[in-house]
N, CA, C and O atoms as a Maestro MAE file, in Angstrom:
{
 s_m_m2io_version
 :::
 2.0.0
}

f_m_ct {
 s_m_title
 :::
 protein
 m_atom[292] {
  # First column is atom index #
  i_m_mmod_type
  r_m_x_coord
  r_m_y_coord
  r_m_z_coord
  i_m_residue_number
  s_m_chain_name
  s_m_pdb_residue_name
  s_m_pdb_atom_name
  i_m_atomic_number
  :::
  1 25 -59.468 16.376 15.690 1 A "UNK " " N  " 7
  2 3 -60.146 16.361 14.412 1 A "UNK " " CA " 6
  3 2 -61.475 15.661 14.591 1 A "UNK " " C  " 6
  4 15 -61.345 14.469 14.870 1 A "UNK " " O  " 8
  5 25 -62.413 15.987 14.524 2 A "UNK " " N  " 7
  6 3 -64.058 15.686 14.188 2 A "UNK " " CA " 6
  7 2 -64.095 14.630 13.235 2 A "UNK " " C  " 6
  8 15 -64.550 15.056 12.174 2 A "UNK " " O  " 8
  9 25 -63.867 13.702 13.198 3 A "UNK " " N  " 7
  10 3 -64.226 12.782 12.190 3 A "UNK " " CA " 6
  11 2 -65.087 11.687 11.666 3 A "UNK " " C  " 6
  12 15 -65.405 10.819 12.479 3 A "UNK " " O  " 8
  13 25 -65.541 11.579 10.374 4 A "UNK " " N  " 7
  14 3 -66.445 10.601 10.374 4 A "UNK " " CA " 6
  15 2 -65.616 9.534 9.036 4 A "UNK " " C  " 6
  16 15 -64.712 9.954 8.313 4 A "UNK " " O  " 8
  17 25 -66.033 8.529 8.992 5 A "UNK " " N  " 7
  18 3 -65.782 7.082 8.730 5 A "UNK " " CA " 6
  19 2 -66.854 6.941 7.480 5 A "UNK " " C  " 6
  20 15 -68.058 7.033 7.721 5 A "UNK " " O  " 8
  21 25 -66.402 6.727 6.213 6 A "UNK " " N  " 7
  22 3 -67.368 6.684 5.196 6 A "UNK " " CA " 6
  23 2 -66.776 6.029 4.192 6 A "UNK " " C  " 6
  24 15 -65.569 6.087 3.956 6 A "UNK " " O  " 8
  25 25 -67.948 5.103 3.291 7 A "UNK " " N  " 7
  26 3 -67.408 3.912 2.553 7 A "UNK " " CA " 6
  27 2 -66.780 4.723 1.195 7 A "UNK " " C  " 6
  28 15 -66.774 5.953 1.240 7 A "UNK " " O  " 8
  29 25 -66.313 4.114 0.128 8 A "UNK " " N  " 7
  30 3 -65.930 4.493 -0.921 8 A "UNK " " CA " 6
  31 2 -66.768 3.636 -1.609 8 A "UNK " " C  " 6
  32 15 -67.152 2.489 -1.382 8 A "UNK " " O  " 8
  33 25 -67.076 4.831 -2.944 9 A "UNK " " N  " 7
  34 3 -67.967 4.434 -4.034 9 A "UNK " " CA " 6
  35 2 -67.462 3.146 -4.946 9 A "UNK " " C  " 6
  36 15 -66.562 3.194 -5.786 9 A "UNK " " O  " 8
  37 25 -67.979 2.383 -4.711 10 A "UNK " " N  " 7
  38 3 -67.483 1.104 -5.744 10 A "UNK " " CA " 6
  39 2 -68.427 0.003 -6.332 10 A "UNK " " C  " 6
  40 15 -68.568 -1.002 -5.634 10 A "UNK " " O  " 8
  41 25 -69.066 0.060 -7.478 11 A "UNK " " N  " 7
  42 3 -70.076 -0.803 -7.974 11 A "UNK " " CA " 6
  43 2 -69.931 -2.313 -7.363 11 A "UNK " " C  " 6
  44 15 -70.761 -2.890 -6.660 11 A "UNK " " O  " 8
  45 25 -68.804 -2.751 -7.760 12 A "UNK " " N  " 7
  46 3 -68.816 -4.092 -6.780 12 A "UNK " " CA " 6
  47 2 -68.852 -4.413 -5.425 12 A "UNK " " C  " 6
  48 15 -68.696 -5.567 -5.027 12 A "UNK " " O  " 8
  49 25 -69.103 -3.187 -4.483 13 A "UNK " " N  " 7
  50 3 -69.514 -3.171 -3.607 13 A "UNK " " CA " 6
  51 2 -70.502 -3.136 -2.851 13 A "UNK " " C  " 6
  52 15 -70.611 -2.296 -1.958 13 A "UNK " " O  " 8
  53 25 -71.559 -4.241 -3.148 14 A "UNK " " N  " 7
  54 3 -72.724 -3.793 -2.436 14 A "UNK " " CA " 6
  55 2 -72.792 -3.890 -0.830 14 A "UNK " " C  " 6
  56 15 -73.656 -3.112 -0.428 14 A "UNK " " O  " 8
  57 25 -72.271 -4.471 0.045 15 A "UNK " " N  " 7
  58 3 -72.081 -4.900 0.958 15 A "UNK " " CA " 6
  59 2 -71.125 -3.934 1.983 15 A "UNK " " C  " 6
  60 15 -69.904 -3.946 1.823 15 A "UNK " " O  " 8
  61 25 -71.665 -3.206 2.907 16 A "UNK " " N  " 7
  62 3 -70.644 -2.254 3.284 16 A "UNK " " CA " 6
  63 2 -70.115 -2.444 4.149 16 A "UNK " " C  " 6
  64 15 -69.818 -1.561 4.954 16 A "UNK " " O  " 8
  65 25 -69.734 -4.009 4.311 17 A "UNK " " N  " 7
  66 3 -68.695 -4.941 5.219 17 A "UNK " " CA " 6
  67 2 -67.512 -5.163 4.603 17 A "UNK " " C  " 6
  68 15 -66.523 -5.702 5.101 17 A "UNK " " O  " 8
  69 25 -67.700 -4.519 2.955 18 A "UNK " " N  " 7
  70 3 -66.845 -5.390 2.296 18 A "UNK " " CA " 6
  71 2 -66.253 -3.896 1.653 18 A "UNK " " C  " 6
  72 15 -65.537 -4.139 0.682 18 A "UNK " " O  " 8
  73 25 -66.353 -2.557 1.911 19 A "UNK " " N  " 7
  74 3 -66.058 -1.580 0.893 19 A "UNK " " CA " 6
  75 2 -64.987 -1.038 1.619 19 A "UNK " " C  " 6
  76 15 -64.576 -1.809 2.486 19 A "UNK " " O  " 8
  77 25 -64.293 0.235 1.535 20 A "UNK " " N  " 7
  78 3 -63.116 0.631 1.941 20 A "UNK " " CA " 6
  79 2 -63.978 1.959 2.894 20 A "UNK " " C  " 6
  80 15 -65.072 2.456 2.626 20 A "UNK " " O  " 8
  81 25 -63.224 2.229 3.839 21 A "UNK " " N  " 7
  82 3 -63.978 3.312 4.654 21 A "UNK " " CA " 6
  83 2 -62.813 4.240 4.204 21 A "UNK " " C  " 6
  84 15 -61.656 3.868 4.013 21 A "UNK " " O  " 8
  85 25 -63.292 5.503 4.062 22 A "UNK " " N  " 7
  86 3 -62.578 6.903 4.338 22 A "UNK " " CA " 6
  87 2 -63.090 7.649 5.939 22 A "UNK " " C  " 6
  88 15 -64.100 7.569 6.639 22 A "UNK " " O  " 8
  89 25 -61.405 8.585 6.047 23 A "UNK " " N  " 7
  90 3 -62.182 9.725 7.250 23 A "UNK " " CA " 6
  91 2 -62.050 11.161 6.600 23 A "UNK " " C  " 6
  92 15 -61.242 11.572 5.767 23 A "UNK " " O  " 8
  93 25 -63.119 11.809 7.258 24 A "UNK " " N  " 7
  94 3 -63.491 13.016 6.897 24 A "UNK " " CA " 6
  95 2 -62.826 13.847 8.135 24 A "UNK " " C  " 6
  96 15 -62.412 13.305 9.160 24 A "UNK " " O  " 8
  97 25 -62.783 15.463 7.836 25 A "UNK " " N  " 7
  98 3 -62.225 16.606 9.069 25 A "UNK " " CA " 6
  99 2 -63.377 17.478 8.670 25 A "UNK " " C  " 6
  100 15 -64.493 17.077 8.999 25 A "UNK " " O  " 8
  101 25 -63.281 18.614 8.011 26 A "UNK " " N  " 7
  102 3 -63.924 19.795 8.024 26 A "UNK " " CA " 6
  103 2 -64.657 19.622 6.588 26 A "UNK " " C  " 6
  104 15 -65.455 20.432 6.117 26 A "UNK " " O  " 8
  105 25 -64.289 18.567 6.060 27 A "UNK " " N  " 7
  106 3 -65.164 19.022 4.431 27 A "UNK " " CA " 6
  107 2 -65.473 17.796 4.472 27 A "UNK " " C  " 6
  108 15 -64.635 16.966 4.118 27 A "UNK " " O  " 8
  109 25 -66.796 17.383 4.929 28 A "UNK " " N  " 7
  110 3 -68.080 16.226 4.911 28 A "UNK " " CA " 6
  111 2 -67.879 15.286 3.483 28 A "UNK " " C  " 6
  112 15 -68.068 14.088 3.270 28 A "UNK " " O  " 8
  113 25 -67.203 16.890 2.240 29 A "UNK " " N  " 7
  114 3 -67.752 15.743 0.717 29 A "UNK " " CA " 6
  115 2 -66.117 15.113 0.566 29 A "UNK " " C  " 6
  116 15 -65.923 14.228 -0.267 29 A "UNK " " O  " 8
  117 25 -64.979 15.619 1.410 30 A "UNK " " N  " 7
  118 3 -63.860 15.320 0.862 30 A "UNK " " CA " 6
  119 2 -63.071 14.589 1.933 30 A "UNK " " C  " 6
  120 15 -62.422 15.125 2.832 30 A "UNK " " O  " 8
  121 25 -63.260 12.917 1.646 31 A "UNK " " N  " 7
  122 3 -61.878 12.246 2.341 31 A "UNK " " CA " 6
  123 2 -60.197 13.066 2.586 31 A "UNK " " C  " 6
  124 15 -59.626 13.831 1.809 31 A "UNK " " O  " 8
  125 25 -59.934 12.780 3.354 32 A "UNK " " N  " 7
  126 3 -58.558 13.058 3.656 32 A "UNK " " CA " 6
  127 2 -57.752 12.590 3.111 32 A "UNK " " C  " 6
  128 15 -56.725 13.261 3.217 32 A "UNK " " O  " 8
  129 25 -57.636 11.761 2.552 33 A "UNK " " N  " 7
  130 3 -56.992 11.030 1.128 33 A "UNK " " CA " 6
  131 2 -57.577 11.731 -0.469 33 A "UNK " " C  " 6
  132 15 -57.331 11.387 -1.625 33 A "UNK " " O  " 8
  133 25 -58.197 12.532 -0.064 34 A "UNK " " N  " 7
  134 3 -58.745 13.267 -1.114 34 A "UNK " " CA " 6
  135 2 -59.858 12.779 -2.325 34 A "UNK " " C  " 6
  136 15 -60.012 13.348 -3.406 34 A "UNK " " O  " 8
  137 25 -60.444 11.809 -1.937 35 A "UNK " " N  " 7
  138 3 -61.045 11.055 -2.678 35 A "UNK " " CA " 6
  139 2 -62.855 11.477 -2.297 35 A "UNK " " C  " 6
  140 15 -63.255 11.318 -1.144 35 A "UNK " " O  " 8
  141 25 -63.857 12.033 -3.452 36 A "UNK " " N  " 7
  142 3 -64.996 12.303 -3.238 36 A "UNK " " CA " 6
  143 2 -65.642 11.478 -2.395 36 A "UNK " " C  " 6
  144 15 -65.373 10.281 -2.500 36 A "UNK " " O  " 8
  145 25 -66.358 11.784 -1.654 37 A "UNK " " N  " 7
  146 3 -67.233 10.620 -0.776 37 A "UNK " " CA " 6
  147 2 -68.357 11.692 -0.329 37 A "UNK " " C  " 6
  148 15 -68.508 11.762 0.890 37 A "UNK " " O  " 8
  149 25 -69.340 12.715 -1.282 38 A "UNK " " N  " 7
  150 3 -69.797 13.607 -0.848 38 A "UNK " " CA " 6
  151 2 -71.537 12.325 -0.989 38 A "UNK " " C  " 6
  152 15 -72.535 12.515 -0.294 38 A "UNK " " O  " 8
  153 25 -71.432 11.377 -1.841 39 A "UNK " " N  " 7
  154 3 -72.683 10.962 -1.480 39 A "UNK " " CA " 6
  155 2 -72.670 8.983 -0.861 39 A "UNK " " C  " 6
  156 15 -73.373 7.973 -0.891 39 A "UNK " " O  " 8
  157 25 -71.476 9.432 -0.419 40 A "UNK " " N  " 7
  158 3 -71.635 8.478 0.936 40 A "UNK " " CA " 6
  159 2 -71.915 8.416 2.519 40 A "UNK " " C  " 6
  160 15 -71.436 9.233 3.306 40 A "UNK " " O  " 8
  161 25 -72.794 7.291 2.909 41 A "UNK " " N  " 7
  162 3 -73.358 7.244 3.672 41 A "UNK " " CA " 6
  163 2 -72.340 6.932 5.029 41 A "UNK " " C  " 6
  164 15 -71.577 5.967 5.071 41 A "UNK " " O  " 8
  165 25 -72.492 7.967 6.144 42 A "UNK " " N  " 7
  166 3 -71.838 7.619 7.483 42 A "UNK " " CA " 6
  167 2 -71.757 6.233 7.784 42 A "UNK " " C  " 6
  168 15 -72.861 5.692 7.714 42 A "UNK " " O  " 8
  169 25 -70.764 5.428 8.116 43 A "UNK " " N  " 7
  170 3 -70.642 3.902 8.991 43 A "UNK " " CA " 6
  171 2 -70.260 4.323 10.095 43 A "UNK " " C  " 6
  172 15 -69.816 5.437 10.374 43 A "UNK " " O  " 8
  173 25 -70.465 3.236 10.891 44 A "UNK " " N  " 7
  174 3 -69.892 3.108 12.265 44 A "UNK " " CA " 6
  175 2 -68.387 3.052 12.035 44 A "UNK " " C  " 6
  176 15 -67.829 3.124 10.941 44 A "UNK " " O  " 8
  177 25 -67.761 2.900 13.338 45 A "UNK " " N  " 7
  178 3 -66.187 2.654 13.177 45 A "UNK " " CA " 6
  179 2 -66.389 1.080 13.076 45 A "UNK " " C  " 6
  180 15 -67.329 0.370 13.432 45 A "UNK " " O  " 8
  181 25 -65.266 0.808 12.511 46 A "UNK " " N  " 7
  182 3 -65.017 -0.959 12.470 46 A "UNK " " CA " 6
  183 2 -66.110 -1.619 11.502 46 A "UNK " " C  " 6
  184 15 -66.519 -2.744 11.790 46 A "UNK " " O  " 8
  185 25 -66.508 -1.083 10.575 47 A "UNK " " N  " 7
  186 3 -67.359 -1.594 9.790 47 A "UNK " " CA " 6
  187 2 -66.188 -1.212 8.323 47 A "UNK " " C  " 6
  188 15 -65.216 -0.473 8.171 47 A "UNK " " O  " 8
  189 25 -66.808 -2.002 7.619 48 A "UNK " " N  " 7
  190 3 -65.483 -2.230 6.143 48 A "UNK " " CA " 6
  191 2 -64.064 -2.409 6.226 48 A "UNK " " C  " 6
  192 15 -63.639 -2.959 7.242 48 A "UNK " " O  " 8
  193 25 -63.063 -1.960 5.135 49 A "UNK " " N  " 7
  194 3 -62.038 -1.682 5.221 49 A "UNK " " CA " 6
  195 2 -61.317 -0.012 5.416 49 A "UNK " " C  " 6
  196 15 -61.664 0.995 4.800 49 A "UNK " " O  " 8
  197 25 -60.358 -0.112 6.346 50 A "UNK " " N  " 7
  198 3 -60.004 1.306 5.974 50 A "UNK " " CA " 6
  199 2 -58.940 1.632 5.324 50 A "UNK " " C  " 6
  200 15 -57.865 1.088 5.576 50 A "UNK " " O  " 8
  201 25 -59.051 2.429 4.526 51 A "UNK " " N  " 7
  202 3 -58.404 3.777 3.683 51 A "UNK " " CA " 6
  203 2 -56.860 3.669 4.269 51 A "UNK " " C  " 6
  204 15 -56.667 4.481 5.174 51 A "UNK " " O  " 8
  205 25 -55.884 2.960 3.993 52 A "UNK " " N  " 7
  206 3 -54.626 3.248 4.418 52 A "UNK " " CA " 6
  207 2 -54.109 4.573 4.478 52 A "UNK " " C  " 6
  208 15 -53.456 4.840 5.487 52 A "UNK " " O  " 8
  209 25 -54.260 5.485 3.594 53 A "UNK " " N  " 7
  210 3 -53.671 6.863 3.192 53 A "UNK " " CA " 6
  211 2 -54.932 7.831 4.152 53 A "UNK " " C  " 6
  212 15 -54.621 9.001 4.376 53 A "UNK " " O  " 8
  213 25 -55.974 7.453 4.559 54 A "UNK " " N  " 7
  214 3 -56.775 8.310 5.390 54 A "UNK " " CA " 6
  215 2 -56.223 8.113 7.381 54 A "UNK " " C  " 6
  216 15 -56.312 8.859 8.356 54 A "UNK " " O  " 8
  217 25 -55.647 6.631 7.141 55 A "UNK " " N  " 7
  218 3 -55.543 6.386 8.530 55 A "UNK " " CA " 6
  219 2 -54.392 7.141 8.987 55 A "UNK " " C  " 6
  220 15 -54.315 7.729 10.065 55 A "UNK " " O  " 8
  221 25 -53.202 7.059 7.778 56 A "UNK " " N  " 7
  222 3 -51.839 7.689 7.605 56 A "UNK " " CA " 6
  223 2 -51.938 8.943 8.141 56 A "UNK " " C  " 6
  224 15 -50.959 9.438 8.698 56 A "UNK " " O  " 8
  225 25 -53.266 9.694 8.032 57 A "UNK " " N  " 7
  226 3 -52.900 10.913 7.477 57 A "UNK " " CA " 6
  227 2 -54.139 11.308 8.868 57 A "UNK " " C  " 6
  228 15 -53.982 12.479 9.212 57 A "UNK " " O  " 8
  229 25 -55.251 10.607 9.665 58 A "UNK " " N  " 7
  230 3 -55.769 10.625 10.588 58 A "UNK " " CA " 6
  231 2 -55.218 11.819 11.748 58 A "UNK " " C  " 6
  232 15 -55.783 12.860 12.083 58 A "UNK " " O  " 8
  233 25 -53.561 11.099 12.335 59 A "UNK " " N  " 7
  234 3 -53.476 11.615 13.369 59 A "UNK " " CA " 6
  235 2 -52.544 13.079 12.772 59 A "UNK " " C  " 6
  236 15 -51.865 13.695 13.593 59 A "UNK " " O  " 8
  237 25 -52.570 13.345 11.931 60 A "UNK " " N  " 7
  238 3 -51.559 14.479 11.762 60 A "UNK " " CA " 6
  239 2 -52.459 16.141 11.431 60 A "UNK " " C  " 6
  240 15 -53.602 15.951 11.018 60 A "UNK " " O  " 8
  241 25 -52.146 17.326 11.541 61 A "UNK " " N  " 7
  242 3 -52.876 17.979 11.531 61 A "UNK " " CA " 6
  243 2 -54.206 18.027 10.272 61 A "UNK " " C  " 6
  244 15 -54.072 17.070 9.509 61 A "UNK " " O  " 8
  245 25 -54.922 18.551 10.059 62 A "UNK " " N  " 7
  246 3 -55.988 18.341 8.792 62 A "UNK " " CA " 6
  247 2 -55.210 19.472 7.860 62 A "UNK " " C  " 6
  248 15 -54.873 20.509 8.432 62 A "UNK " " O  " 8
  249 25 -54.928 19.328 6.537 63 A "UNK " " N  " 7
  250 3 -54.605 19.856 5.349 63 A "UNK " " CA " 6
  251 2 -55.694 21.399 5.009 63 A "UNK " " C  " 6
  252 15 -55.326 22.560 4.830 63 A "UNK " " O  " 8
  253 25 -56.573 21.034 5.016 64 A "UNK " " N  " 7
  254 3 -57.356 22.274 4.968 64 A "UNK " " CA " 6
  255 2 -57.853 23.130 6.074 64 A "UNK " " C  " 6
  256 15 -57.965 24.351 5.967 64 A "UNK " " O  " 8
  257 25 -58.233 22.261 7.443 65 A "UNK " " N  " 7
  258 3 -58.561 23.700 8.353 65 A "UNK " " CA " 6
  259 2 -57.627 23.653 9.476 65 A "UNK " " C  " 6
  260 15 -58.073 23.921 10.591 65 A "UNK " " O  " 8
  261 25 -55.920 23.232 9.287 66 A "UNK " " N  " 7
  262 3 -55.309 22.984 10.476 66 A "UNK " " CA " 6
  263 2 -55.486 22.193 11.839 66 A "UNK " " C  " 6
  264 15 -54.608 22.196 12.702 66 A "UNK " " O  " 8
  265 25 -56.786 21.460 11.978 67 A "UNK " " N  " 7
  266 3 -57.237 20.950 13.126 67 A "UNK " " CA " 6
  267 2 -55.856 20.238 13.759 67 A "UNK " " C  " 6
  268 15 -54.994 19.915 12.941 67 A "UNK " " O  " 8
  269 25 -55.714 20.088 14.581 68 A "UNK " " N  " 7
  270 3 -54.560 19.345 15.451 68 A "UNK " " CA " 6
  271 2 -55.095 18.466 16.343 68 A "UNK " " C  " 6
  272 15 -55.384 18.903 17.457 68 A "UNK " " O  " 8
  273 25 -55.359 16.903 15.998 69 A "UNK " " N  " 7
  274 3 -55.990 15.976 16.779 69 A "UNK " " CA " 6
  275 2 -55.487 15.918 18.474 69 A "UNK " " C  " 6
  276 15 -54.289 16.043 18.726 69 A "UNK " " O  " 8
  277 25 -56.245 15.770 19.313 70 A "UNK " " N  " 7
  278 3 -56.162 16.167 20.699 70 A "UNK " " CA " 6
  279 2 -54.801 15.300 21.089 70 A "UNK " " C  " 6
  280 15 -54.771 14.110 20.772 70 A "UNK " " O  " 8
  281 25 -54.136 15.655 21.497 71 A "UNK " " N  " 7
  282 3 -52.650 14.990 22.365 71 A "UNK " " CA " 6
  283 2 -51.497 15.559 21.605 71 A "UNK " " C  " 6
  284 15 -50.347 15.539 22.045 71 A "UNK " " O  " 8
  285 25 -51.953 16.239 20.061 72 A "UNK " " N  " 7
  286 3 -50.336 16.423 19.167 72 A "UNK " " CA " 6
  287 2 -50.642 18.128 19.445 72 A "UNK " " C  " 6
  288 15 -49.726 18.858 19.066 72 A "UNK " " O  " 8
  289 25 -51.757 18.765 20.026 73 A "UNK " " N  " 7
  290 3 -51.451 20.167 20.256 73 A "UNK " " CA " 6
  291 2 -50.028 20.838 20.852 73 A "UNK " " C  " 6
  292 15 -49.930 22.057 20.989 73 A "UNK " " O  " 8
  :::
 }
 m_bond[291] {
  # First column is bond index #
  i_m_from
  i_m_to
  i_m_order
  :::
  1 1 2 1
  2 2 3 1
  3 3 4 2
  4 3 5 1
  5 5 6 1
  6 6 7 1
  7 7 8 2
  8 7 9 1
  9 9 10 1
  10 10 11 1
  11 11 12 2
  12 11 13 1
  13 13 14 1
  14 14 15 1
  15 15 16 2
  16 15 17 1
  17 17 18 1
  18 18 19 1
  19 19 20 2
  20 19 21 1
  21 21 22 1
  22 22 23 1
  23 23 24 2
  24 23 25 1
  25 25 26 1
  26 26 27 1
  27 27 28 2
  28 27 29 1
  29 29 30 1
  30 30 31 1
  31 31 32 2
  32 31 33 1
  33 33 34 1
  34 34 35 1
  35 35 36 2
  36 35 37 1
  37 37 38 1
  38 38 39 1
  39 39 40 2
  40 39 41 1
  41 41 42 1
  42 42 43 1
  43 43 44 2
  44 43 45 1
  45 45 46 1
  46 46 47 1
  47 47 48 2
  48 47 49 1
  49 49 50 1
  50 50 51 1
  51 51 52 2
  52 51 53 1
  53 53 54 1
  54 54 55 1
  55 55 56 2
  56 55 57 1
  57 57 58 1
  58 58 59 1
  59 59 60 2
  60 59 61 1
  61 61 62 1
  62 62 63 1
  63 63 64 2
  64 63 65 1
  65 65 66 1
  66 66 67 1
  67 67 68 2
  68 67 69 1
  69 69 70 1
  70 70 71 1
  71 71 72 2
  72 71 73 1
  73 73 74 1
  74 74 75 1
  75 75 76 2
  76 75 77 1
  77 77 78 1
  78 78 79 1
  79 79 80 2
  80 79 81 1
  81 81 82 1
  82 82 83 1
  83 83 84 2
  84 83 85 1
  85 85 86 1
  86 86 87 1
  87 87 88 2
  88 87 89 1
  89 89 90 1
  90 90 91 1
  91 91 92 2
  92 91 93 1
  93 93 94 1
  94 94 95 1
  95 95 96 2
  96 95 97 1
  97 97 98 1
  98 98 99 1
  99 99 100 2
  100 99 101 1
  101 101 102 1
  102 102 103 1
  103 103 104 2
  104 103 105 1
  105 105 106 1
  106 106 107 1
  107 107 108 2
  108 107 109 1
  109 109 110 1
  110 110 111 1
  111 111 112 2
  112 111 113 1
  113 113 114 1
  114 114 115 1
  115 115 116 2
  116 115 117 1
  117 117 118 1
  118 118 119 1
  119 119 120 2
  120 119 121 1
  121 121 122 1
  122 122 123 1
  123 123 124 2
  124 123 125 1
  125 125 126 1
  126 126 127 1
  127 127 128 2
  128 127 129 1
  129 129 130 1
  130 130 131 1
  131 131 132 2
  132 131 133 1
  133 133 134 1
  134 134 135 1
  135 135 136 2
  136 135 137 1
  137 137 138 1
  138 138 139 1
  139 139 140 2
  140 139 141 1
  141 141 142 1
  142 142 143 1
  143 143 144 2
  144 143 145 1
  145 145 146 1
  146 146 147 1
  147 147 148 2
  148 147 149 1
  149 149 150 1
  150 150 151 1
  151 151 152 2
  152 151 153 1
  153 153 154 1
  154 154 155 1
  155 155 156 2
  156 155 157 1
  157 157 158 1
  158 158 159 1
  159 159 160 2
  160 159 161 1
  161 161 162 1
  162 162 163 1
  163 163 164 2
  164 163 165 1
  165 165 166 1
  166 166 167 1
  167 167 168 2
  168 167 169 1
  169 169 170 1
  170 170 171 1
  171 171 172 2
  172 171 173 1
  173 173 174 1
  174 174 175 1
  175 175 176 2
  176 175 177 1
  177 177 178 1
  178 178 179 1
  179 179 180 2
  180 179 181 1
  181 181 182 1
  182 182 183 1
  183 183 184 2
  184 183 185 1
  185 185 186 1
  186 186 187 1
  187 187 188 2
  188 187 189 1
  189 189 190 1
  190 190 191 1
  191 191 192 2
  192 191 193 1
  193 193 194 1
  194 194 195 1
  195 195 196 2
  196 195 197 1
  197 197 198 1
  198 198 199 1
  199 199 200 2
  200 199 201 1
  201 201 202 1
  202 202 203 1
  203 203 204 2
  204 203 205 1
  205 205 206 1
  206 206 207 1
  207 207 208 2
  208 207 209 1
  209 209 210 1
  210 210 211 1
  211 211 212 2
  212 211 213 1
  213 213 214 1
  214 214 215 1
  215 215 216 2
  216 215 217 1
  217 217 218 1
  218 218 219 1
  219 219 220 2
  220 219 221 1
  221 221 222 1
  222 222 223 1
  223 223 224 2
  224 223 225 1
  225 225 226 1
  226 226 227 1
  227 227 228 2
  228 227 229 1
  229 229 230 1
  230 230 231 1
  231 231 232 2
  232 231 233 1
  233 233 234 1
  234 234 235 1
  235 235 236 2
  236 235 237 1
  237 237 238 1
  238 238 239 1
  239 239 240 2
  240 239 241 1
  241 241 242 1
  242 242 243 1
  243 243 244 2
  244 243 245 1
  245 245 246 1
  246 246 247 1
  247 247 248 2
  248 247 249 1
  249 249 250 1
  250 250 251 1
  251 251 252 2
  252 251 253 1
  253 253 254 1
  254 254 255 1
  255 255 256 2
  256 255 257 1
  257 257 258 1
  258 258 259 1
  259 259 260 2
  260 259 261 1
  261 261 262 1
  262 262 263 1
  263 263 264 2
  264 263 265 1
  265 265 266 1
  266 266 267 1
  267 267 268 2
  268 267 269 1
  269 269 270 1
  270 270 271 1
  271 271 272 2
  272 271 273 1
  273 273 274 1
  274 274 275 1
  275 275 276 2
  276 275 277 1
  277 277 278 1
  278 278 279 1
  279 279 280 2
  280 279 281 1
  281 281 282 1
  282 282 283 1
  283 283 284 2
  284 283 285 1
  285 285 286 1
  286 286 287 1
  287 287 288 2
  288 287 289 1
  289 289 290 1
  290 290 291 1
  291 291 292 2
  :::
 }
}
C-alpha cells in the first residue's frame, strides 16, 4: 500500500506535533479510517499522533482498491 501520513483537522490544533496523523492508500482525500483529510497537509512519519483505527487497518488489504501491503500477498 502507497501510503501517506496526514494530520487531522482540529481547531485546537495548531501544532502538528500535537494533532492525530491519518494514512492514506489510493484516495489522497480519504483516510483509511474514513475520515476527510482532503485539505491536509503531508507529515513525515513520526510526527503527531497516530490514528489507532488507520494503524489497525494499515497492514490489511485497502477497502477500496484491494492493495495487499508487501509480505501479506
Amino acid at each position: 500500500m502507497t501510503t501517506a501520513t496526514l494530520p487531522a483537522t482540529a481547531p485546537s490544533n495548531t501544532d502538528v506535533n500535537d494533532r492525530t496523523t491519518h494514512v492514506v492508500c489510493c484516495n489522497a482525500d480519504l483516510a483509511l479510517c474514513g475520515l476527510d483529510v482532503s485539505d491536509e497537509p503531508v507529515v513525515p512519519d513520526g510526527v503527531g499522533h497516530d490514528c489507532i483505527v488507520c494503524l489497525d487497518l494499515e497492514d490489511q488489504p485497502c477497502p477500496r482498491c484491494g492493495y495487499t501491503p508487501e509480505g501479506d500477498a
